[in-house]
MDAnalysis code that builds the backbone (N, CA, C; Angstrom):
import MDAnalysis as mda
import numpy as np

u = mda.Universe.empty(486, n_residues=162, atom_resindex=np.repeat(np.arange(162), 3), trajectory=True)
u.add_TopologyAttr("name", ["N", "CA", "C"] * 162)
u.add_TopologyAttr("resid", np.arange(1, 163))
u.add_TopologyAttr("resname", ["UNK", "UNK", "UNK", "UNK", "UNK", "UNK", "UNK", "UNK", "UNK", "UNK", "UNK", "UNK", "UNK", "UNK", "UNK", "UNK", "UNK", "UNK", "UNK", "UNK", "UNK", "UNK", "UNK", "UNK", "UNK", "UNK", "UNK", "UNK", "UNK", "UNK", "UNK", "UNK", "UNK", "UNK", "UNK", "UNK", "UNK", "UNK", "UNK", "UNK", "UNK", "UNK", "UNK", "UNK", "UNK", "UNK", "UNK", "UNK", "UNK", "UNK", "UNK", "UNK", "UNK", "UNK", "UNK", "UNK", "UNK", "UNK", "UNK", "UNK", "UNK", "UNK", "UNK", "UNK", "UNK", "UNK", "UNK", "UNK", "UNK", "UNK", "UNK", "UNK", "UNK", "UNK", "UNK", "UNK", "UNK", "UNK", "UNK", "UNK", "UNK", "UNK", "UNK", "UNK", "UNK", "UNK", "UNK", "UNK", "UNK", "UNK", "UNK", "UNK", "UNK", "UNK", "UNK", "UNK", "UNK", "UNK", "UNK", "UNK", "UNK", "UNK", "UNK", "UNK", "UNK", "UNK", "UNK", "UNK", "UNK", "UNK", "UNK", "UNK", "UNK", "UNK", "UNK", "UNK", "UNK", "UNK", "UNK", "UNK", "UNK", "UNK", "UNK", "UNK", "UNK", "UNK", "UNK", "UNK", "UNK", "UNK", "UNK", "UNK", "UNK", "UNK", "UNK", "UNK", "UNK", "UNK", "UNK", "UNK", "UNK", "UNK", "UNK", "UNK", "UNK", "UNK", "UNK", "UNK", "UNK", "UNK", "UNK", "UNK", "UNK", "UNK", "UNK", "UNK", "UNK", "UNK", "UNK", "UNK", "UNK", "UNK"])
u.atoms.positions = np.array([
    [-7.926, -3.786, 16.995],
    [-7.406, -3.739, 15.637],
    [-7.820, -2.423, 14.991],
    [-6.902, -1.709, 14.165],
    [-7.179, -0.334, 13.979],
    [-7.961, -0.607, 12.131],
    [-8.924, -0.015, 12.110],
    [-9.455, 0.232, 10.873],
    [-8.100, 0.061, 9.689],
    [-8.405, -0.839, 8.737],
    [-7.333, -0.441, 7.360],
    [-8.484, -0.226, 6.127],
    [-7.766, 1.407, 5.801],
    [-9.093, 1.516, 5.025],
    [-8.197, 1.370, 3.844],
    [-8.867, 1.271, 2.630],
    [-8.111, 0.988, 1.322],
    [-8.434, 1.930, 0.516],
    [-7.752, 2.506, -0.357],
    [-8.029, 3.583, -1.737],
    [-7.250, 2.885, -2.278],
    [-8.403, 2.904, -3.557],
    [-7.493, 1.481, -4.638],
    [-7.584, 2.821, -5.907],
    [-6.263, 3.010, -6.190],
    [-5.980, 4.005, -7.617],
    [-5.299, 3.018, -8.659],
    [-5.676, 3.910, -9.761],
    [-4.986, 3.351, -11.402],
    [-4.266, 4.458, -11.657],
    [-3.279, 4.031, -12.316],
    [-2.427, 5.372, -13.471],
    [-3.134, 6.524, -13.153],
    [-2.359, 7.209, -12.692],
    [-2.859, 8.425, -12.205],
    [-2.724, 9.845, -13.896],
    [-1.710, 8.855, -15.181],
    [-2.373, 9.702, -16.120],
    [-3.479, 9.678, -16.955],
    [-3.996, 8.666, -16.110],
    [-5.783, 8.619, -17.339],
    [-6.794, 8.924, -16.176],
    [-7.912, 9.139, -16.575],
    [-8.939, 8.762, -15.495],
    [-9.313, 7.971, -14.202],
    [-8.965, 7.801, -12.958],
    [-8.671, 6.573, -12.201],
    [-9.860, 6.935, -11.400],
    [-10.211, 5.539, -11.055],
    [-11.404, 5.211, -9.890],
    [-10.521, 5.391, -8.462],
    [-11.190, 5.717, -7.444],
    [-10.902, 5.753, -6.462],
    [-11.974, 5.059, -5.210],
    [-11.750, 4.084, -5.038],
    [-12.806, 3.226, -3.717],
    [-11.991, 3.532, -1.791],
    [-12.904, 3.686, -1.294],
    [-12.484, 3.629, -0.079],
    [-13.727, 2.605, 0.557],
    [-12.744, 1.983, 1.293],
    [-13.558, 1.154, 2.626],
    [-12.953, 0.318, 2.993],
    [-13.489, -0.232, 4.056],
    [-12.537, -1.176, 5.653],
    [-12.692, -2.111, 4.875],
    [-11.445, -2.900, 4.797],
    [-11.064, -4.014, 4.351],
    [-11.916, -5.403, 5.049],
    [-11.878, -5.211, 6.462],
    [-12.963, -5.951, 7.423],
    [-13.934, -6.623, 6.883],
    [-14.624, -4.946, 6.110],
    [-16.111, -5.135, 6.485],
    [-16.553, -5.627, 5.151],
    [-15.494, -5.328, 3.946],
    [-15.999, -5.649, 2.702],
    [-15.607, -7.208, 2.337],
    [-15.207, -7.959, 3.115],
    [-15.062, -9.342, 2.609],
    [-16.181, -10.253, 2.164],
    [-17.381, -9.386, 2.749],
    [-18.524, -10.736, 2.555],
    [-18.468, -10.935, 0.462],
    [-18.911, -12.016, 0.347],
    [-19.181, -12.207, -1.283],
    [-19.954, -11.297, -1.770],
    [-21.101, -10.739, -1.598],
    [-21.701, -9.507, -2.816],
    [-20.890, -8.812, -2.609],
    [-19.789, -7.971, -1.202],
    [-19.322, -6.856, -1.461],
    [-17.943, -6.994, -2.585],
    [-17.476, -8.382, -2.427],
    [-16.153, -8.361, -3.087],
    [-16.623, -8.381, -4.457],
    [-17.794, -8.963, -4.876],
    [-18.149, -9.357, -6.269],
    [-18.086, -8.152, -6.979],
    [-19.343, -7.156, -5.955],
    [-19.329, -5.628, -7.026],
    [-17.655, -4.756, -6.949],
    [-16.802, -5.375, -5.803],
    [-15.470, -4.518, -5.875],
    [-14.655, -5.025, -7.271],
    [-14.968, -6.403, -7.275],
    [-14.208, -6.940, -8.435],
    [-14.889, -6.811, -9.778],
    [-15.899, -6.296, -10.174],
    [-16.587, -5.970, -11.475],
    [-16.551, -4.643, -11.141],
    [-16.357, -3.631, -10.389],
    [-15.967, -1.885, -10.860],
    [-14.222, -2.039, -10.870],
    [-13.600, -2.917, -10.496],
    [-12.415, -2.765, -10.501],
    [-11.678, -3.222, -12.268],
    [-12.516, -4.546, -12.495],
    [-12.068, -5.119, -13.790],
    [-12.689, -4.189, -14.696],
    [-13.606, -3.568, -14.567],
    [-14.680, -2.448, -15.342],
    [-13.558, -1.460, -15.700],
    [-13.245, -0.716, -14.254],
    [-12.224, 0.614, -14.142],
    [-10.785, -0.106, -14.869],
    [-10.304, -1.236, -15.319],
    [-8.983, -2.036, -15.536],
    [-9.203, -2.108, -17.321],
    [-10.157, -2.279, -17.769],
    [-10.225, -2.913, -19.104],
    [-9.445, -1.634, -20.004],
    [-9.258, -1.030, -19.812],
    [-8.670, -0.089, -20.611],
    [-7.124, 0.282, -20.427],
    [-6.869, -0.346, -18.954],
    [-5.081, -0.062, -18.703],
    [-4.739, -1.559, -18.370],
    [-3.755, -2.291, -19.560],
    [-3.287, -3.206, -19.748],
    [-1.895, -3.391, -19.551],
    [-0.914, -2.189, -19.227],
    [0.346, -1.750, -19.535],
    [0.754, -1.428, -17.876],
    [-0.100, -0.483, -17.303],
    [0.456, 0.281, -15.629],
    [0.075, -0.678, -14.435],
    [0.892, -0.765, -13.773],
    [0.376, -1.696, -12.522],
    [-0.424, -0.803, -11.879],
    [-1.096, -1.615, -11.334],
    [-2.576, -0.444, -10.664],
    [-2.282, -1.484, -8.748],
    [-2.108, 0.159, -7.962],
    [-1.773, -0.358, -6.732],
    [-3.132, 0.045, -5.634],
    [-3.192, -0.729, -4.798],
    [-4.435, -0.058, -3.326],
    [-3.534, 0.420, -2.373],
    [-3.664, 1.403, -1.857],
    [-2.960, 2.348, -0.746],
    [-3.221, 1.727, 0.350],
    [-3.085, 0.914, 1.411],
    [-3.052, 0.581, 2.379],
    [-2.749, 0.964, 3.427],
    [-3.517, 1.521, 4.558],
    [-3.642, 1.967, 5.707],
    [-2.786, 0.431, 6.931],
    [-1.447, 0.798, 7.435],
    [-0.873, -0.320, 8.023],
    [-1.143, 0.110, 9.457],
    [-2.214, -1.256, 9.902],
    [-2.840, -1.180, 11.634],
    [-2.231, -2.326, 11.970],
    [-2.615, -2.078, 13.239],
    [-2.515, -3.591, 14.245],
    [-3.432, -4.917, 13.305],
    [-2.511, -5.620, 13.460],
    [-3.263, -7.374, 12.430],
    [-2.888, -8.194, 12.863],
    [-3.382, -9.416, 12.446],
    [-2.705, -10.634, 12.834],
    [-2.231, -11.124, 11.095],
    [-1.366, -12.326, 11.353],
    [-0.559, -12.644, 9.998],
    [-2.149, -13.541, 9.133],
    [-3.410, -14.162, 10.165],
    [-4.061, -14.205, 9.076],
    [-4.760, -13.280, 8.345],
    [-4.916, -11.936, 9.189],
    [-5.361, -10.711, 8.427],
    [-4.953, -10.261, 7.445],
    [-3.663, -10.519, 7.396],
    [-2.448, -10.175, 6.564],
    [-2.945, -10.674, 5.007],
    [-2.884, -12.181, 5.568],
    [-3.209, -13.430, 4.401],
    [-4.307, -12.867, 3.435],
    [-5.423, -12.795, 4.219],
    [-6.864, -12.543, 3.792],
    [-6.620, -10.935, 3.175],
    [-6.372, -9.750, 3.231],
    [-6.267, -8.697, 2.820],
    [-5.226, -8.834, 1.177],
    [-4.599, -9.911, 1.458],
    [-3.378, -9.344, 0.291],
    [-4.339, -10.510, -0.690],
    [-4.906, -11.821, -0.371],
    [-5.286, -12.765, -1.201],
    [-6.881, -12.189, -1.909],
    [-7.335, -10.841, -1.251],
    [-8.592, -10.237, -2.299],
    [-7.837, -9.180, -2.914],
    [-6.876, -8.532, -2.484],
    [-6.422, -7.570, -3.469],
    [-5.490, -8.074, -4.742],
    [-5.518, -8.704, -4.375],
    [-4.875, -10.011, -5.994],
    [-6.085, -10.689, -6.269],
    [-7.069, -10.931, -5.813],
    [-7.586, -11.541, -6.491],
    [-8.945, -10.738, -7.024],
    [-9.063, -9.033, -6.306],
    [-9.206, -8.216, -7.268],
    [-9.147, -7.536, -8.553],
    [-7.528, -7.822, -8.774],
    [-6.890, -7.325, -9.703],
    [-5.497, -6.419, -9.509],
    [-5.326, -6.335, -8.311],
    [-4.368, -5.328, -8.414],
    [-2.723, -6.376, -7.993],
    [-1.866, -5.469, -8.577],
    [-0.539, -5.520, -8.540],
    [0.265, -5.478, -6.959],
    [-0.358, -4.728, -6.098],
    [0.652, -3.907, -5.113],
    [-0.323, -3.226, -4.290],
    [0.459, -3.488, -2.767],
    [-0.112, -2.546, -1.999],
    [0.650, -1.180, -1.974],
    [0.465, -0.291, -1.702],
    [1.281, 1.015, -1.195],
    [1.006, 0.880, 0.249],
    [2.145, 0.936, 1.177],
    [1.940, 0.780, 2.362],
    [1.816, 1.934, 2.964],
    [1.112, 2.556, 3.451],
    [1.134, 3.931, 4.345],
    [1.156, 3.533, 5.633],
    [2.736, 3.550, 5.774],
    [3.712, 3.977, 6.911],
    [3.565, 5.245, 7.863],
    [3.239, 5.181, 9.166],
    [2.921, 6.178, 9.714],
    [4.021, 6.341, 11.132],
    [4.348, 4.850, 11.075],
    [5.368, 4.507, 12.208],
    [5.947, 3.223, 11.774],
    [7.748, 3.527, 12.924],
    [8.371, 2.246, 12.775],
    [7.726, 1.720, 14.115],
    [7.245, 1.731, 14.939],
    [7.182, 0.907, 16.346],
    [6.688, -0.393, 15.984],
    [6.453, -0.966, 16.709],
    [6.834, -2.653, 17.066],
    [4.973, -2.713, 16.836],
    [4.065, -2.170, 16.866],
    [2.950, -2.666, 16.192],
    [2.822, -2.460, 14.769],
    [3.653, -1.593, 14.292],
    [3.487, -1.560, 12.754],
    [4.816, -2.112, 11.710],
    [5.801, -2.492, 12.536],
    [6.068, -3.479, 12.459],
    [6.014, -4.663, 11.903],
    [5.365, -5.219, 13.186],
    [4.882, -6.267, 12.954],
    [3.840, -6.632, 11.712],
    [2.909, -5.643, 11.720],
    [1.840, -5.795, 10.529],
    [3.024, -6.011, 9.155],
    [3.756, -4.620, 8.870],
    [4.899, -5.271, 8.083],
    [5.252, -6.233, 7.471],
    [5.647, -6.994, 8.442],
    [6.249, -8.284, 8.428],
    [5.163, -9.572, 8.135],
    [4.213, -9.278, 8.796],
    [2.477, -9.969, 8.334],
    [2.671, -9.939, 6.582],
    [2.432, -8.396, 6.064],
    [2.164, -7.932, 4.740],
    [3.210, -8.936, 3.889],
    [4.506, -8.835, 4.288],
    [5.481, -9.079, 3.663],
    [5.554, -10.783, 3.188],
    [5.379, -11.591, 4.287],
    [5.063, -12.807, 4.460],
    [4.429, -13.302, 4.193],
    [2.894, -12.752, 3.619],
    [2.004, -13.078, 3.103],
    [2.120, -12.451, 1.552],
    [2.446, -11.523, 1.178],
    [2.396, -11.214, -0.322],
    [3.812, -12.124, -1.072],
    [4.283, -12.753, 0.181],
    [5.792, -13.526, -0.249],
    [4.912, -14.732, -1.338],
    [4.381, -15.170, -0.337],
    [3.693, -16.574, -0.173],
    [3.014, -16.588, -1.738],
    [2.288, -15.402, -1.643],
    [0.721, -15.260, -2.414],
    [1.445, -14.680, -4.287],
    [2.063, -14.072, -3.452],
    [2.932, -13.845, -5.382],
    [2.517, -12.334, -5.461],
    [2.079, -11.382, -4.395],
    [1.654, -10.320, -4.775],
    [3.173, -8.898, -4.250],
    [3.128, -7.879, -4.476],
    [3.998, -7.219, -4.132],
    [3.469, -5.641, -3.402],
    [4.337, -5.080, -2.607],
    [4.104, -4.238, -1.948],
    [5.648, -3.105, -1.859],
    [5.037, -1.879, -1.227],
    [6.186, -0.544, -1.478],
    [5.503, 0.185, -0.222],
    [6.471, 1.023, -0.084],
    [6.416, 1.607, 1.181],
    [5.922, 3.210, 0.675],
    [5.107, 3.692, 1.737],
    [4.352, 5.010, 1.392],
    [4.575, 6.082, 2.658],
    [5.522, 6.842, 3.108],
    [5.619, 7.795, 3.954],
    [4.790, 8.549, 4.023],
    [3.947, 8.777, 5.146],
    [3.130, 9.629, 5.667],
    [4.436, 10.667, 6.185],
    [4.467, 11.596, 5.668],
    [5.525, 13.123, 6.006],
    [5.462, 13.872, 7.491],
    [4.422, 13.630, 7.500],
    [3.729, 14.605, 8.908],
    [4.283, 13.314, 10.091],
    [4.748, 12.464, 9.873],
    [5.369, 11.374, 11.139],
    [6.600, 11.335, 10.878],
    [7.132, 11.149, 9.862],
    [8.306, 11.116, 9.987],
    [9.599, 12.416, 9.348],
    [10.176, 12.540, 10.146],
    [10.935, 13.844, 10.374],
    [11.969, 14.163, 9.148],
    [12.508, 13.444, 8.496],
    [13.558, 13.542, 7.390],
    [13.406, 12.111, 6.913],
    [14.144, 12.142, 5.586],
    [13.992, 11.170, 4.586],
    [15.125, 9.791, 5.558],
    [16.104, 10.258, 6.002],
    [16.533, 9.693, 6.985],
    [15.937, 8.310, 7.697],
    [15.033, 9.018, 8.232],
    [14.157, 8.026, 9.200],
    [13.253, 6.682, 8.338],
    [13.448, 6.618, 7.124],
    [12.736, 5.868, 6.656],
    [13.580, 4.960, 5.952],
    [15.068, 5.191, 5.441],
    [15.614, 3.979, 5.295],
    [15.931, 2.989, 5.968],
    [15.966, 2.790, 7.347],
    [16.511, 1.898, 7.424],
    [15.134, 0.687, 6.722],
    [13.822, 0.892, 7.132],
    [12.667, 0.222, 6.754],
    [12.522, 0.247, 5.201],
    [13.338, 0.676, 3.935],
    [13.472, 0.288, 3.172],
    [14.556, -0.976, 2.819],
    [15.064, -0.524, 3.489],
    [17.274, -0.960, 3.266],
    [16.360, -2.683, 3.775],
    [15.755, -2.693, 4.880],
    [15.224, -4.409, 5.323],
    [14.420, -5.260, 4.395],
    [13.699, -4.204, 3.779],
    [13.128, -5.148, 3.045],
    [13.160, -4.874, 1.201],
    [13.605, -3.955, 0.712],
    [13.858, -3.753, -0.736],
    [14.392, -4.644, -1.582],
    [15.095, -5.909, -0.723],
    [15.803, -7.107, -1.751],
    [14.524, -8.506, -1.286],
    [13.795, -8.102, -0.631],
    [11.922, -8.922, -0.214],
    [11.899, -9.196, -1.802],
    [11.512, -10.576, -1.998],
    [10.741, -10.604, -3.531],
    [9.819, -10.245, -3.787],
    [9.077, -9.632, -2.825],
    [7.799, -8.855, -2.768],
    [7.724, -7.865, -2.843],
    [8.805, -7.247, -2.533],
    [9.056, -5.372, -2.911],
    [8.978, -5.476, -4.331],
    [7.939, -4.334, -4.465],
    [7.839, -3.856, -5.898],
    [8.678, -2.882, -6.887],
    [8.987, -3.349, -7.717],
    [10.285, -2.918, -8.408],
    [9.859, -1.913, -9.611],
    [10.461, -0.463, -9.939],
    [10.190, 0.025, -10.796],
    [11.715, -0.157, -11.813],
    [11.026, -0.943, -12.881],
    [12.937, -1.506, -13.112],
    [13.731, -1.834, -12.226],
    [14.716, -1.816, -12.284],
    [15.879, -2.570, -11.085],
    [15.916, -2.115, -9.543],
    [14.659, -0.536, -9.144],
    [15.181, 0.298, -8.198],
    [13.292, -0.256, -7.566],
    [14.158, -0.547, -6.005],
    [12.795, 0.032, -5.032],
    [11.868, 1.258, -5.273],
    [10.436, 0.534, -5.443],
    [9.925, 1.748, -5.582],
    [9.454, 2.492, -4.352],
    [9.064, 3.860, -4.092],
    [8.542, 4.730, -2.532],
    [7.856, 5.260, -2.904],
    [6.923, 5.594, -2.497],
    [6.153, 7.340, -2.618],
    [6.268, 7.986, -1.144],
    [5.360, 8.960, -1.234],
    [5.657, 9.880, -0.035],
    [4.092, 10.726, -0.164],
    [3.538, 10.971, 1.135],
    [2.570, 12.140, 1.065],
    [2.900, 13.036, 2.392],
    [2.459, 14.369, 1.687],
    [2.238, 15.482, 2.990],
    [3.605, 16.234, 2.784],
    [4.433, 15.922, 1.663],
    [5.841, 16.109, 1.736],
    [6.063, 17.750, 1.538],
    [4.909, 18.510, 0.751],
    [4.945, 19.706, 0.610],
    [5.381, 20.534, 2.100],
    [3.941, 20.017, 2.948],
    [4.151, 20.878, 4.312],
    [5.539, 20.531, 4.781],
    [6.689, 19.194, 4.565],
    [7.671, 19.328, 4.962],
    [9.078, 20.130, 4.470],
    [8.323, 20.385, 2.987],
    [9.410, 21.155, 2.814],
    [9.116, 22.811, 2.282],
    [7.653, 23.211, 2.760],
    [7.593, 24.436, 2.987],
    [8.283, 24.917, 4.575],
    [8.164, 24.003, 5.293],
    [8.365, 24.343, 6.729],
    [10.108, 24.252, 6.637],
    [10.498, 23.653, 5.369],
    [12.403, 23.582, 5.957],
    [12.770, 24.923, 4.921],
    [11.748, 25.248, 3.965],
    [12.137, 27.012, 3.351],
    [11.940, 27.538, 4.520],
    [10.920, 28.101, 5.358],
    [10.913, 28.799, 6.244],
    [11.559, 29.038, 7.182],
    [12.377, 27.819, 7.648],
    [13.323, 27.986, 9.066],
    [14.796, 28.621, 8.308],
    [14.876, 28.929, 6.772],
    [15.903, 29.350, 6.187],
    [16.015, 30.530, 6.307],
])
């Protein structure tokens, strides 16, 4: 099973906390307790922005799935950002884990392109187009929401071949 590490951000126009660590390892009760009192701590002041955790998508099983999406709701947060690194059939599957379980749980999730894997904007719809009508896809108003990282180096490198 590949490490899923988490960076949990707020509104990126005020001040935002930023946590990293293996989802794994932080389940015991003191670790979730102090995640959930710096998180409601870092929250008391943004009542209005959904506040999402960036999610690293590894090899899982669907109860991993369960257990990851049922502390990040019951953290506080809104949404995973999925960082997509591949379509193949192990990430995938985790996917479909995430999806099934934030169905269930009432929580929502969006897809996050890692740039440096995938080659054009192209390659990533069809993995929107499957799941964007999910009641779990997170909606910015009526439209699927995406982000994207690394996108600079992709489109300094398509000035250059000009």
């Amino acid at each position: 099973m590949a490490g899923r590490v988490i960076c949990f951000l707020c509104d990126c126009s005020i001040p935002f906390l930023v946590l990293f660590f293996n989802m794994s390892t932080a389940s015991s009760p003191p670790v979730l307790g102090a995640l959930s009192l710096i998180v409601k701590m870092s929250l008391s002041n943004i009542t209005t922005s959904p506040v999402f955790a960036h999610y690293m998508v590894g090899q899982m099983t669907q109860d991993q799935a369960i257990t990851d999406v049922t502390q990040a709701k019951a953290l506080g947060f809104d949404a995973f950002a999925l960082n997509v690194i591949s379509t193949d059939l192990w990430s995938s599957e985790a996917i479909k884990f995430l999806f099934q379980a934030a169905l269930t749980i009432g929580f929502h999730l969006f897809f996050s392109f890692d740039m440096l894997h995938f080659k054009s904007a192209s390659d990533m719809f069809p993995l929107i187009q499957q799941y964007m009508s999910n009641d779990a896809y997170f909606l910015h108003g009526d439209l699927p929401f995406v982000s994207m990282y690394t996108i600079i180096i992709m489109l300094l490198s398509s000035a250059s071949s000009v």
